[in-house]
C-alpha positions as CSV (number, residue, x, y, z in Angstrom):
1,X,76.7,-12.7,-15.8
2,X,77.6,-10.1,-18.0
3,X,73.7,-9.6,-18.9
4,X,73.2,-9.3,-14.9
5,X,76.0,-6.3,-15.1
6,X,74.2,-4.6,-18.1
7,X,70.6,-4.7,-16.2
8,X,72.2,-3.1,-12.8
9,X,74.5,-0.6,-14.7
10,X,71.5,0.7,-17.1
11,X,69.0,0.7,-13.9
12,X,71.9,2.7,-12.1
13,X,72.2,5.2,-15.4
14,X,68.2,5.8,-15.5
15,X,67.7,6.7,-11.4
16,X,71.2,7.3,-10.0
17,X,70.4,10.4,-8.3
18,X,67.6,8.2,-6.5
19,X,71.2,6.7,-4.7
20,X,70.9,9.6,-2.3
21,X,67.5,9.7,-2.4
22,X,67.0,12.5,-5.2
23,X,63.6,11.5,-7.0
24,X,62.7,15.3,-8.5
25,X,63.2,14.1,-11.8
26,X,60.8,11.1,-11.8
27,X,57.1,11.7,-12.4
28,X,54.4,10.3,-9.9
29,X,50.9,9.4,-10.2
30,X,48.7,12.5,-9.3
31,X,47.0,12.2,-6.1
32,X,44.6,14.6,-3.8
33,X,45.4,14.4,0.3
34,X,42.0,13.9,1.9
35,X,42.5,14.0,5.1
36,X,45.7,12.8,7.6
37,X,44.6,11.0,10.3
38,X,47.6,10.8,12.4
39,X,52.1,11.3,11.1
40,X,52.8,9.5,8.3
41,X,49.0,8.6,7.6
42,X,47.1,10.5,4.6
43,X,44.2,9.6,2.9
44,X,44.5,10.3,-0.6
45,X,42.4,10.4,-3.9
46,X,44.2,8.8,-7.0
47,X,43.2,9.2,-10.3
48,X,42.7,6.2,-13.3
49,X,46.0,5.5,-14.0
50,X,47.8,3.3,-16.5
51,X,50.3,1.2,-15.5
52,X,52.5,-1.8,-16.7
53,X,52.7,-4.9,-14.9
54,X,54.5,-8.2,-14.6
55,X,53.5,-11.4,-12.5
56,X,56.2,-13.6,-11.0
57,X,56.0,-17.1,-9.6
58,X,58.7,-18.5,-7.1
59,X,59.4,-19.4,-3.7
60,X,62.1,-16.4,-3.3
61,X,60.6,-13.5,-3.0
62,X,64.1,-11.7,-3.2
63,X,64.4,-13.5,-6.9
64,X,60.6,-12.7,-8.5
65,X,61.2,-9.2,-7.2
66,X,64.2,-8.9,-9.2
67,X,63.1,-10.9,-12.0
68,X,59.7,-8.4,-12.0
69,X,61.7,-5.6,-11.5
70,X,64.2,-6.4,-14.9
71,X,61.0,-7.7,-17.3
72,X,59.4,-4.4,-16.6
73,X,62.9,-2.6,-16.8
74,X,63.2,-3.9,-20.4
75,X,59.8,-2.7,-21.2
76,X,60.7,0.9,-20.6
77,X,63.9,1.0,-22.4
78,X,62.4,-0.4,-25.4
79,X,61.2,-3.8,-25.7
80,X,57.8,-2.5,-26.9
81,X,56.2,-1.9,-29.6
82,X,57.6,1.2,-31.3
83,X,60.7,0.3,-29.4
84,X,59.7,3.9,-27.2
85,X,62.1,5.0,-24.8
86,X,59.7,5.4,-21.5
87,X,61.0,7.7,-18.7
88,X,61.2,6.0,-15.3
89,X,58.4,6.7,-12.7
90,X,58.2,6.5,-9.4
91,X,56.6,4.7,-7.1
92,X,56.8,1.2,-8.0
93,X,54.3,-1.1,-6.7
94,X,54.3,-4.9,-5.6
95,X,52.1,-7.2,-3.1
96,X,54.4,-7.5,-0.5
97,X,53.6,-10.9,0.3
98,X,53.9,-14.4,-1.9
99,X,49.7,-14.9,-1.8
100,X,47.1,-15.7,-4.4
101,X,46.4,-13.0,-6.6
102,X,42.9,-13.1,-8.0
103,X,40.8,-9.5,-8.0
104,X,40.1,-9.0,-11.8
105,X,39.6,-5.8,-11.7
106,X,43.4,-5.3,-11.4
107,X,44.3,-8.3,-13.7
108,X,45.9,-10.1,-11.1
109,X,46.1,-13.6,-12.1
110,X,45.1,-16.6,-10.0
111,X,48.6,-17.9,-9.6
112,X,49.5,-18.7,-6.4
113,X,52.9,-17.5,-4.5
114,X,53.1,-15.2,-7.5
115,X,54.5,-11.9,-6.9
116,X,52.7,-8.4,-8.8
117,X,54.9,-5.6,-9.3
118,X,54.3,-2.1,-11.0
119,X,55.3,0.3,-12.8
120,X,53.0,3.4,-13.7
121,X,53.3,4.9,-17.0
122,X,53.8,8.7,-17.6
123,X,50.9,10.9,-18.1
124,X,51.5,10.9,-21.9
125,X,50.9,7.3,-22.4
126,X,47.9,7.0,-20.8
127,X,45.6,7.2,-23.8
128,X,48.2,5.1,-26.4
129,X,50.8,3.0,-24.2
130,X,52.8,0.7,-26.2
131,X,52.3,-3.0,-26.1
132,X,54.9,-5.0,-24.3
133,X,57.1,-7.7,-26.6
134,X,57.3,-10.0,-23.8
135,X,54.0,-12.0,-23.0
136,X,55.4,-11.8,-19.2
137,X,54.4,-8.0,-18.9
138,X,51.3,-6.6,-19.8
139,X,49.2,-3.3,-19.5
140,X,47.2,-2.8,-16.8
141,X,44.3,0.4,-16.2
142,X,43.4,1.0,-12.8
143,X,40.3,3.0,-11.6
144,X,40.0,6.2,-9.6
145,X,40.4,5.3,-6.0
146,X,40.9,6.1,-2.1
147,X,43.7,4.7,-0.5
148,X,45.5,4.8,3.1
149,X,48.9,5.3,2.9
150,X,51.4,4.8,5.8
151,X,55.3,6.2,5.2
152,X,58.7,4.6,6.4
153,X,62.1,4.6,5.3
154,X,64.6,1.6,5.4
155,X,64.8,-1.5,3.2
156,X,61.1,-3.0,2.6
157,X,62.2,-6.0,3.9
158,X,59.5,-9.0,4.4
159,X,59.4,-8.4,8.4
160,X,59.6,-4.3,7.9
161,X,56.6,-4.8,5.0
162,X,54.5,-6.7,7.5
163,X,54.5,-5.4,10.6
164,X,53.7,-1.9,8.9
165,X,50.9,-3.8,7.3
166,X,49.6,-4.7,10.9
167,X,50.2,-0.9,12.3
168,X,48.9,0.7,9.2
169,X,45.4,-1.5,9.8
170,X,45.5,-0.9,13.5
171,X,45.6,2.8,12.9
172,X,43.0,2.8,10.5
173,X,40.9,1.0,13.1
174,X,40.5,4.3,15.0
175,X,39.7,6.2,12.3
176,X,36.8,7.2,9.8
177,X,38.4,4.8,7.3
178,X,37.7,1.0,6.8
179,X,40.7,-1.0,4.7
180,X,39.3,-2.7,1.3
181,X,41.0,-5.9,0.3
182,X,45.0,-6.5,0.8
183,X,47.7,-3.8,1.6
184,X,50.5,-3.4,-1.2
185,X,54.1,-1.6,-1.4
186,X,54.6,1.6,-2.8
187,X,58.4,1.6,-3.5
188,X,60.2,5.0,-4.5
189,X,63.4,4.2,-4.7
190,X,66.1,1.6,-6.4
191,X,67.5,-1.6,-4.3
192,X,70.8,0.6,-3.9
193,X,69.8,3.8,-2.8
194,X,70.9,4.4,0.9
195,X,68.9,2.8,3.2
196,X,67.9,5.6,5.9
197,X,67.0,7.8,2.6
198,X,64.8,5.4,1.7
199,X,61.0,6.4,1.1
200,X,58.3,3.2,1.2
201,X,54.6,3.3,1.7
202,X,52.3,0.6,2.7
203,X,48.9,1.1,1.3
204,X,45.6,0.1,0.9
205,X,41.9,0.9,-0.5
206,X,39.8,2.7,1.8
207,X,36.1,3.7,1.9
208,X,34.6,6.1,4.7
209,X,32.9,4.4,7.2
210,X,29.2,5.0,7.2
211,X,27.7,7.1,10.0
């Protein structure tokens, strides 16, 4: 109990502006805007990025987020080696749905219902990052890529997650762009930040179709 009130407090300390959906002080993952196919859709070039990750087994998807969310929470305020400090970042990234995860190019292991989440590492730590002290989490590099990326705000619910899943595929259909494996969250704010202030993203690797 008292463990579960330290976690929410020191998560609550590190992004409480995010509460009213303040995020200025949090650094994000450098991108390019390609091209924006229609409100709320851009097309965006990311950079190789470094990022820590943790994988999460169970049936809840409520409980492995939270349980992903506080191994990776640990990580950044010290249990690493070095014991380094990390400054939050934003956005946070999980596979929205309980599937299979088995690409390893993004270290996604073949556990099934298993739940990925994300957190990307400041700039500063991409050539050194510390080693996680929990077997649980582990480091993860990602390669330069091209992603669609549809915005809403609310709570990314399960039903809210999927049927922007389905719109953010059906409006690629009419575009340039062709979707490359499964869509993922892109979460920028904390569970208790206020819902309408909310900013999600569902995304998803793109390539341009050929002509």
């Amino acid at each position: 109990m008292f463990e579960k009130f330290f976690y929410y407090a020191a998560t609550f300390l590190a992004t409480g502006p995010a509460l009213f959906g303040v995020r200025g002080g949090f650094e994000q993952p450098a991108y390019a805007v390609r091209a924006t196919p229609s409100p709320n859709l851009e097309i965006r070039d990311y950079g190789a990025t470094v990022a820590v990750q943790a994988v999460v087994a169970d049936p809840d998807r409520k409980q492995a987020s939270e349980t992903a969310f506080r191994l990776l929470f640990a990580y950044i305020v010290g249990e690493n080696t070095g014991g380094a400090a990390i400054a939050m970042t934003t956005p946070v990234r999980m596979t929205p749905t309980l599937v299979p995860m088995t690409t390893p190019v993004r270290s996604e292991p073949g556990t099934a219902n298993a739940l990925t989440m994300r957190f990307f590492l400041p700039q500063k730590y991409a050539a050194n990052p510390p080693v996680p002290s929990d077997s649980r989490v582990s480091l993860v590099t990602t390669r330069a890529t091209t992603v669609a990326t549809l915005r809403f705000s609310g709570n990314p619910d399960g039903s809210a997650v999927a049927d922007r899943e389905r719109e953010l595929l059906a409006r690629l259909a009419g575009t340039a762009w062709r979707a490359k494996g499964a869509p993922y969250l892109l979460a920028y704010d904390p569970p208790f930040t206020i819902s309408f202030l909310k900013r999600n993203e569902i995304a998803v690797e793109v390539s341009e179709a050929t002509r």
